[in-house]
C-alpha positions as CSV (number, residue, x, y, z in Angstrom):
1,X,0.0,0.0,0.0
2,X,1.5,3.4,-0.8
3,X,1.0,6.3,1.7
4,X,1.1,10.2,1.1
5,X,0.2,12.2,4.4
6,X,1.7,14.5,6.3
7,X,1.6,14.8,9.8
8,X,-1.6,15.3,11.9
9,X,-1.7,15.0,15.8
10,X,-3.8,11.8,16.8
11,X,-6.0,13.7,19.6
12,X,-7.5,15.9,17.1
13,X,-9.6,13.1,15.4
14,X,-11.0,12.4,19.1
15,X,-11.8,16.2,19.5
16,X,-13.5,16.0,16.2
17,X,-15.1,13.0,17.2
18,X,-16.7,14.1,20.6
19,X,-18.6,16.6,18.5
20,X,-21.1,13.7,17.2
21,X,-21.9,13.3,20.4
22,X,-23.4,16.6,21.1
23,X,-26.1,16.2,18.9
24,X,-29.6,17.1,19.0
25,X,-32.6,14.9,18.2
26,X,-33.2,14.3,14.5
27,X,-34.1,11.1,13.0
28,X,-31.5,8.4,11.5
29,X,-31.8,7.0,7.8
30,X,-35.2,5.6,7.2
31,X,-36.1,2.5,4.9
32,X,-38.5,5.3,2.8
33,X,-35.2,7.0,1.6
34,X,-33.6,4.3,0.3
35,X,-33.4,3.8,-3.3
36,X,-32.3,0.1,-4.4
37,X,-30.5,-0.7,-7.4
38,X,-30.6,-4.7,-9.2
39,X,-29.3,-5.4,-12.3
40,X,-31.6,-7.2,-14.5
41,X,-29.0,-9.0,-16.7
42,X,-27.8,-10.6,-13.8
43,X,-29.2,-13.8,-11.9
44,X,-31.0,-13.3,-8.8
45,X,-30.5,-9.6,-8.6
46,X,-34.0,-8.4,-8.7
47,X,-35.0,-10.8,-6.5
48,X,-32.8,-10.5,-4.0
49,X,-33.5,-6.5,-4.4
50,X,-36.7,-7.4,-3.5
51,X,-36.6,-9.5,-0.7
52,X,-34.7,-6.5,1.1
53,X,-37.0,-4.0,-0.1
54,X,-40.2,-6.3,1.7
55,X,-37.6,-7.1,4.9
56,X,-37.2,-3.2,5.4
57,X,-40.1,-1.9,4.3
58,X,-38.4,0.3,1.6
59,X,-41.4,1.0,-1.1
60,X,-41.8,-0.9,-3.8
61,X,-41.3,2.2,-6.0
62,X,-37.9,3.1,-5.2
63,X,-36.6,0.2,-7.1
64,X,-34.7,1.2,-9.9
65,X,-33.8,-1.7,-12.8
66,X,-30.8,-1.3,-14.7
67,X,-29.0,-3.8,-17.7
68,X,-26.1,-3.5,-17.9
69,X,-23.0,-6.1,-17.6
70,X,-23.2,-8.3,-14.8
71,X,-19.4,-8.8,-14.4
72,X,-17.5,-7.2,-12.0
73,X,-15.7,-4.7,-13.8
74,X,-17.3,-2.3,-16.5
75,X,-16.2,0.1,-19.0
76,X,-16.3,4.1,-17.9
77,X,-18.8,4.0,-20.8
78,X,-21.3,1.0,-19.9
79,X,-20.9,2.9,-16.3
80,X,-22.5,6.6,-17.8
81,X,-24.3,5.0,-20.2
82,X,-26.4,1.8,-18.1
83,X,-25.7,2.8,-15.0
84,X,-25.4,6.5,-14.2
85,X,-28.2,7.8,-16.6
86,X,-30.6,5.7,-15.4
87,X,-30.2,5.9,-11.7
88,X,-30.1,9.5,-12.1
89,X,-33.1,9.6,-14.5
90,X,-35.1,7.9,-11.8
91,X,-34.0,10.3,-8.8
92,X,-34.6,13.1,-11.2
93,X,-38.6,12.0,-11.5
94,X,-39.1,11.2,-8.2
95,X,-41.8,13.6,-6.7
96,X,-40.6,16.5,-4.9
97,X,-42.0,15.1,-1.5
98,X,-39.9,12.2,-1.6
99,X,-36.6,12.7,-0.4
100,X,-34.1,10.0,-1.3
101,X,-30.7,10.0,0.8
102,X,-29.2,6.6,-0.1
103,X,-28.3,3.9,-2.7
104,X,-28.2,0.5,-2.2
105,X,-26.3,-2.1,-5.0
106,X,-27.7,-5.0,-5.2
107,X,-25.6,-8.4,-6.4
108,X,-24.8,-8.4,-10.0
109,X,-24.2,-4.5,-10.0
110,X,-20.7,-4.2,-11.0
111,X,-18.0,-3.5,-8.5
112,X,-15.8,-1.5,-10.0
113,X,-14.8,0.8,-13.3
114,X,-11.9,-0.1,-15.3
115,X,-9.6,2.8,-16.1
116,X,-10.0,4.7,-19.5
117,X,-7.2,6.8,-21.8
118,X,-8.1,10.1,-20.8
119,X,-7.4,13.2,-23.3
120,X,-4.0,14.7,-23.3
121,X,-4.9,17.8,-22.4
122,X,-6.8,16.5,-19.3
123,X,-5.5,17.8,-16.5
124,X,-5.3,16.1,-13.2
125,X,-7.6,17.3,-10.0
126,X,-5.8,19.1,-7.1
127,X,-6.3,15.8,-5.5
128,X,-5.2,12.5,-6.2
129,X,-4.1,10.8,-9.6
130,X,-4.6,10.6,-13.2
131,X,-5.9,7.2,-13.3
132,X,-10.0,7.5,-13.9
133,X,-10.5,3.6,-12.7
134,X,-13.0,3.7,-9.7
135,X,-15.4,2.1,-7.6
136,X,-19.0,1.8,-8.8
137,X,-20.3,3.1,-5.7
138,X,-18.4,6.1,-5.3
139,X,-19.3,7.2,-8.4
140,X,-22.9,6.6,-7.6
141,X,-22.4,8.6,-4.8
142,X,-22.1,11.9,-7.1
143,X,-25.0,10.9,-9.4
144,X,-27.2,14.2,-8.7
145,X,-23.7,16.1,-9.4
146,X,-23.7,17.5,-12.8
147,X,-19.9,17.5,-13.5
148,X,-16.4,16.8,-12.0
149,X,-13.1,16.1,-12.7
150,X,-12.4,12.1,-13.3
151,X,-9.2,12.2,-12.5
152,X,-8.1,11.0,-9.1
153,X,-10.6,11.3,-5.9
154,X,-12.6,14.1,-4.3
155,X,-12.4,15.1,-0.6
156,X,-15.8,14.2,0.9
157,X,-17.4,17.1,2.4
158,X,-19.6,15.3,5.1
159,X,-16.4,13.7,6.1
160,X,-15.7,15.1,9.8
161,X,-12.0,15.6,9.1
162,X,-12.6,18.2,6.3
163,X,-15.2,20.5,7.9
164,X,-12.9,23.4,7.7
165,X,-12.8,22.7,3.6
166,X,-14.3,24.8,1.3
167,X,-15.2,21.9,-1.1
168,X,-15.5,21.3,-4.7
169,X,-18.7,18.9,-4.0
170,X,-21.7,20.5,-2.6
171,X,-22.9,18.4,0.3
172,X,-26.9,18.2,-1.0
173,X,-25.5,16.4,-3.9
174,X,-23.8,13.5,-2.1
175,X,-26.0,9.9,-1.3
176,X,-25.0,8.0,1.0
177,X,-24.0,4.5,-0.5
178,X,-24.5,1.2,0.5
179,X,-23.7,-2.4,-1.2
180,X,-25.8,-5.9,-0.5
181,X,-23.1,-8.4,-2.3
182,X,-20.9,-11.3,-1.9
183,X,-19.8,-14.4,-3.6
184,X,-23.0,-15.7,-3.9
185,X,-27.0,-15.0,-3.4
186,X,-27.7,-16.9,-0.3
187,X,-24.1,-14.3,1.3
188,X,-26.3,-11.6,0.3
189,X,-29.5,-12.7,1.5
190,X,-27.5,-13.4,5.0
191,X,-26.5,-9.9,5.5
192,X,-29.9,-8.8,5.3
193,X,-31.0,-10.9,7.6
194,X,-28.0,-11.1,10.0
195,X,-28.9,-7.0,10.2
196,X,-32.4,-7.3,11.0
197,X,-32.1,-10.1,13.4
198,X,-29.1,-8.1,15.1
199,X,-30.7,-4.9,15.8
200,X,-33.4,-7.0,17.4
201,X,-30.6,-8.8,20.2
202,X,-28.0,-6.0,19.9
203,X,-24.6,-6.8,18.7
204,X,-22.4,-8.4,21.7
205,X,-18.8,-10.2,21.6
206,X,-15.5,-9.2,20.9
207,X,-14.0,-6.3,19.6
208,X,-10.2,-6.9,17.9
209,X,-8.0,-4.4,16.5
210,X,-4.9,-5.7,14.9
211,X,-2.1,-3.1,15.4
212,X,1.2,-3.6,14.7
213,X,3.2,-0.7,17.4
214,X,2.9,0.4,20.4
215,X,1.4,3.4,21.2
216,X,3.7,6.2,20.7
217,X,3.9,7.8,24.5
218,X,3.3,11.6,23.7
219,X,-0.5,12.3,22.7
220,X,0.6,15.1,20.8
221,X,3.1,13.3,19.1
222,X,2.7,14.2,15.1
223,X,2.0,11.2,13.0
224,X,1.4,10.2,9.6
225,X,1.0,7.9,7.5
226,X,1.0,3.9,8.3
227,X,1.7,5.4,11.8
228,X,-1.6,7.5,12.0
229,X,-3.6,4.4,11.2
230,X,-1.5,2.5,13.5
231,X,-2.1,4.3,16.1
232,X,-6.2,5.2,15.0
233,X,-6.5,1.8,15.9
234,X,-4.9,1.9,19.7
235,X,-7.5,4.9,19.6
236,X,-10.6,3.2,18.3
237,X,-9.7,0.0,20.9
238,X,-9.4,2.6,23.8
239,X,-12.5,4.1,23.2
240,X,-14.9,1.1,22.8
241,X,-13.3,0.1,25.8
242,X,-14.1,3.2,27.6
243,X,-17.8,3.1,25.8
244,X,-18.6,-0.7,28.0
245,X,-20.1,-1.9,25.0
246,X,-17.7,-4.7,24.8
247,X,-14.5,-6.1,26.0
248,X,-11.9,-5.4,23.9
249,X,-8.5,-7.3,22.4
250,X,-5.8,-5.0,21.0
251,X,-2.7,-6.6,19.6
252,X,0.0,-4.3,18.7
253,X,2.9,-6.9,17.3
254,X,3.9,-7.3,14.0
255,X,2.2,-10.4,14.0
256,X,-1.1,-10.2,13.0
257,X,-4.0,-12.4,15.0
258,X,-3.3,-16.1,13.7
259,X,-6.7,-19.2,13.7
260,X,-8.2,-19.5,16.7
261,X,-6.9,-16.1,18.4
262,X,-9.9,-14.3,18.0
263,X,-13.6,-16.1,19.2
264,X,-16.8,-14.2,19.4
265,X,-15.7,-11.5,17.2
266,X,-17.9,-8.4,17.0
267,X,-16.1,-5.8,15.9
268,X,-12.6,-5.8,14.2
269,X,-10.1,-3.3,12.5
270,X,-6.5,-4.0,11.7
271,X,-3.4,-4.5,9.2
272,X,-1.6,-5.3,7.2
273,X,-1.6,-8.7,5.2
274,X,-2.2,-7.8,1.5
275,X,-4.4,-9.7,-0.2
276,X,-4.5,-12.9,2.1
277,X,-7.3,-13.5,4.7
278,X,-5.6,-14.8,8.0
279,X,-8.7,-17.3,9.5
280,X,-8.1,-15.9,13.2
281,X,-12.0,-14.7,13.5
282,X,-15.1,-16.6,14.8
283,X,-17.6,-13.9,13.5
284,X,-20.4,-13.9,15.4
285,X,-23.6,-12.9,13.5
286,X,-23.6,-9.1,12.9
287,X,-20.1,-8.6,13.4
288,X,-19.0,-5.3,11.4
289,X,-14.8,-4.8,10.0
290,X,-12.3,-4.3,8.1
291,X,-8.5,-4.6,7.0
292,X,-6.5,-1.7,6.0
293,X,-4.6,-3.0,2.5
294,X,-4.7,-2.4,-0.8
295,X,-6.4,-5.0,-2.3
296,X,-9.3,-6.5,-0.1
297,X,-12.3,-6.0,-2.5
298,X,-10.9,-6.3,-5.8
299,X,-13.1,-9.3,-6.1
300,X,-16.1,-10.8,-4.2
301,X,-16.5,-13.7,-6.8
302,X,-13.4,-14.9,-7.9
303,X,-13.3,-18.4,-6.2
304,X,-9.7,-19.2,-5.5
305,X,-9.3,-15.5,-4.3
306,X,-8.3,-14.3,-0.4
307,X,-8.7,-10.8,-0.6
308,X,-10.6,-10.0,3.1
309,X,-13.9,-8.8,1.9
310,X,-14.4,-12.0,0.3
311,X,-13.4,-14.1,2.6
312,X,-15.0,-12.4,5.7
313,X,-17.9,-12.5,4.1
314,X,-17.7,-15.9,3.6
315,X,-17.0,-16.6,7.1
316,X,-19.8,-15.0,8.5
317,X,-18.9,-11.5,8.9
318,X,-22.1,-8.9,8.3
319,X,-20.4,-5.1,6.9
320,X,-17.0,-4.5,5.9
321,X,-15.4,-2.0,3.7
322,X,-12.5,-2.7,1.4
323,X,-11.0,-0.4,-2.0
324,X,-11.3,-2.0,-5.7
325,X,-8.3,-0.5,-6.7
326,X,-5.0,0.7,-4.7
327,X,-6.7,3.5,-2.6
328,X,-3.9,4.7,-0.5
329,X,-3.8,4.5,3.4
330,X,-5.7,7.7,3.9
331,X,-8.4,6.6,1.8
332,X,-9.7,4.2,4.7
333,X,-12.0,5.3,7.3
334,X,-10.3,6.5,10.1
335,X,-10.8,3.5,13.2
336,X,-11.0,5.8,15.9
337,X,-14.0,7.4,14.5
338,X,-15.4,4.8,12.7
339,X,-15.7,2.2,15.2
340,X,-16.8,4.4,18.4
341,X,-19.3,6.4,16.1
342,X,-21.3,3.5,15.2
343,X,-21.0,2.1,18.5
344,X,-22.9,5.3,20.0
345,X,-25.3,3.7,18.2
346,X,-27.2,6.9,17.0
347,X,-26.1,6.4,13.6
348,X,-26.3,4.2,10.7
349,X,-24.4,1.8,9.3
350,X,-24.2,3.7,5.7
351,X,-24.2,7.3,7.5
352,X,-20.9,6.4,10.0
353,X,-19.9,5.4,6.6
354,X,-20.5,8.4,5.3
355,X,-18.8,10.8,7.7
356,X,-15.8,9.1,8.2
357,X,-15.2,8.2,4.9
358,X,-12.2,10.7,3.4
359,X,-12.8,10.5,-0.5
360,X,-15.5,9.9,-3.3
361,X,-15.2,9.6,-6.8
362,X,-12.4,6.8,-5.5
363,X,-12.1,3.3,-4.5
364,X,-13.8,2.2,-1.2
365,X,-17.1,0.4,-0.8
366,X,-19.3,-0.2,1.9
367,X,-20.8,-4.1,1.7
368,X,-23.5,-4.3,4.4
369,X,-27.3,-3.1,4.8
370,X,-26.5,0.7,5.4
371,X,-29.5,0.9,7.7
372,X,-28.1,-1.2,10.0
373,X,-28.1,-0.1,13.9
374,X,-25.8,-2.8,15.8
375,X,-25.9,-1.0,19.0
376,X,-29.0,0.6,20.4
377,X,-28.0,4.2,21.9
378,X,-27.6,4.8,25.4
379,X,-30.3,7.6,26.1
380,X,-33.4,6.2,24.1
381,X,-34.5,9.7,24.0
382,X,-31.7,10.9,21.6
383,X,-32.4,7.6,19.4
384,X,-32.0,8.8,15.8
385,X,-29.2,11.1,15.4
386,X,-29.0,12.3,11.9
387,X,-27.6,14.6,9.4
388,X,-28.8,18.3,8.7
389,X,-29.6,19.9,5.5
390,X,-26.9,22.3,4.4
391,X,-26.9,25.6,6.1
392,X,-29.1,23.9,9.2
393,X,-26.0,24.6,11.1
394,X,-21.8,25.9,11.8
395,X,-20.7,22.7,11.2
396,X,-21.6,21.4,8.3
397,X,-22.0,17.5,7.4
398,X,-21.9,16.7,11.2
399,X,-25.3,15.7,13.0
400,X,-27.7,18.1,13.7
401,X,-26.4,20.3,16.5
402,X,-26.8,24.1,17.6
403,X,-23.0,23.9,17.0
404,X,-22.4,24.8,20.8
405,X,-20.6,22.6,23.7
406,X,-22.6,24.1,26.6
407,X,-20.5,22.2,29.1
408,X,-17.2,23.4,27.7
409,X,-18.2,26.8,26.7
410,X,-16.8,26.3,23.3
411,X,-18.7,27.0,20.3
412,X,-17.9,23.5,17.7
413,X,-18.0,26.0,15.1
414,X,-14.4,27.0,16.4
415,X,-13.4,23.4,17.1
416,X,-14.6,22.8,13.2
417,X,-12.1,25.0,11.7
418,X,-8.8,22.6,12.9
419,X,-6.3,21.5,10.5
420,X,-8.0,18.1,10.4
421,X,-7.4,17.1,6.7
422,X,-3.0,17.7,7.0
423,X,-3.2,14.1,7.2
424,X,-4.7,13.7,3.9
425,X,-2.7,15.3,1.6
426,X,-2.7,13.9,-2.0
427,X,-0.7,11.3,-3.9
428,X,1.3,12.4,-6.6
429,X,-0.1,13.1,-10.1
430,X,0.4,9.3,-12.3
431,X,-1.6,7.0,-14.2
432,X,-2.0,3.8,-12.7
């Protein structure tokens, strides 16, 4: 995995992160703004569209058919052409009263977009490469968006690390996006249910995070890099600790968590083994992670393949996120807000996603219901945390919020204009 980042202290991300929890009521993604996507060239699709449309109640109306390839990989072509136009087409003549916030893929959508020859005269975005190859969903996630630049990835503006950003995406034009897909129908069919039945029981077990350092001593220590994410992950394991949600395992060797080291897991983040699943986890049903490396959902079909986000969710694992392409290290959600946002349990699946997610127009994907709730919040009054509307608020992108820290006296507004994004500097400018 390559790495371009320059330094960022740790403790800022756990400022920025205490702001989610200051959130007024709203309400949390809801099954009637959901907008499902099945390919009808590809077996089982529809129906498997359907069945979780009828499990969550998501109207029968907000099923939109496409045909287009049903391998993995399409052209940037078939992608505008069968994919893009259509979806939009259909958001575009939705009444005005129906207010669609996320896209869910459905099995036999394809994964990712192969790279294209771009013109010579193209020139490159500010961030990222030249390389126009990207993940299906990404793109999807800039649908209502007229037109941007191919090249390379956008900085995500609900993402709470770039709040201070002015941003080339407007944040009313962003979906949420969501993928329901494995290595086979019945996979898929499991992670809808696995969800439901979850959020029922609450999620309980385990939670691993695979680092490989120790903890550097000074909290103010700059980091970046492979070092950043090393030591998001000490963070994310100290605060589900500190949340009682779970006990917690955090390795921090160099090796990683070998078969039979990890029972009952729940939750998990960690690195780095490139491409080959390690069978350390006994997921128990529900369970939500991911590996940091380059290659971990180039393919969800290819049988002999042990990329993680294949194999995980062949072992029983129910969400995980994993790049189609190289995304480099700063592409991945950061662990320490990840992991302890969705464990507050006033936010989605797809919406934790969502603001802790650094780029679009790029390579991750989110595999798992997005409505999913594994933990039920801890004041049932404040159930339902969700995003604003732009301008609702100071801080834009973060939940609902009169943007003021009453017991701290601070206004967030002031907390939101940080140098959060240092660590996320961008690659240099080459074709892949």
């Amino acid at each position: 995995m390559c790495i371009f980042a320059s330094p960022i202290p740790i403790h800022f991300f756990l400022i920025l992160f205490s702001l989610v929890l200051l959130a007024a009521p709203g309400h949390a993604l809801q099954a009637d703004e959901v907008l499902v996507i099945a390919n009808s060239r590809a077996d089982d699709s529809l129906g498997l569209a359907r069945y979780y449309m009828q499990r969550r109640g998501i109207p029968a109306k907000h099923l939109v058919r496409i045909s287009t390839t049903d391998q993995e990989r399409c052209s940037r072509q078939e992608y505008e052409q069968e994919i893009r136009h259509p979806v939009r087409q259909a958001l575009l003549q939705l009444p005005a009263t129906t207010r669609i916030r996320c896209l869910v893929t459905i099995y036999g959508v394809p994964l990712a977009i192969r790279s294209a020859e771009l013109p010579a005269e193209t020139t490159p975005s500010e961030s990222g490469n030249k390389g126009n190859h990207a993940a299906v969903d990404s793109e999807l996630a800039l649908v209502l968006t007229d037109t941007y630049p191919l090249p390379g990835w956008l900085e995500n503006p609900y993402f709470l690390g770039f709040q201070a950003h002015k941003s080339f995406l407007e944040r009313d034009s962003v979906l949420m996006v969501g993928r329901l897909d494995g290595p086979d129908p019945a996979t898929v069919r499991r992670l809808i249910d696995d969800a439901l039945a979850t959020e029922h029981n609450g999620l309980q077990g385990t939670a691993y995070f695979d680092a490989r350092w120790p903890l550097p001593e000074s909290p103010t220590q700059q980091l970046s890099g492979y070092a950043l994410y090393d030591a998001s992950l000490h963070r994310a394991a100290e605060k589900i600790s500190q949340s009682g949600r779970m006990t917690v395992r955090l390795d921090q060797n160099e090796t990683l968590f070998q078969p039979g080291d990890a029972p009952r897991a729940a939750l998990y983040g960690g690195w780095y083994s490139l491409g080959q699943y390690v069978d350390a986890f006994t997921w128990v049903r529900g369970a939500v992670g991911y590996h940091i490396a380059s290659a971990e959902c180039t393919t969800l079909r290819q049988q002999d393949s042990q990329v993680w986000c294949k194999r995980m969710l062949e072992r029983g694992i129910a969400a995980t996120i994993g790049p189609v392409n190289e995304p480099y290290v700063q592409a991945f959600p950061p662990p320490e807000l990840f992991f302890p946002l969705l464990a507050e349990g006033y936010l989605s699946l797809g919406e934790t996603y969502l603001v802790t997610l650094p780029f679009l127009s790029w390579q991750m994907v989110l595999i798992g219901d997005p409505l999913y709730q594994p933990f039920k919040p801890r004041n049932q009054q404040q159930r339902g945390h969700s995003f604003s509307s732009p301008g609702d608020h100071d801080c834009p992108g973060l939940p609902e919020s009169p943007c003021h820290n009453d017991a701290a006296e601070q206004p967030l507004a002031a907390l939101c204009q940080k140098p959060w994004a240092m660590a996320f500097s961008a690659p240099p400018r080459h074709s892949h």
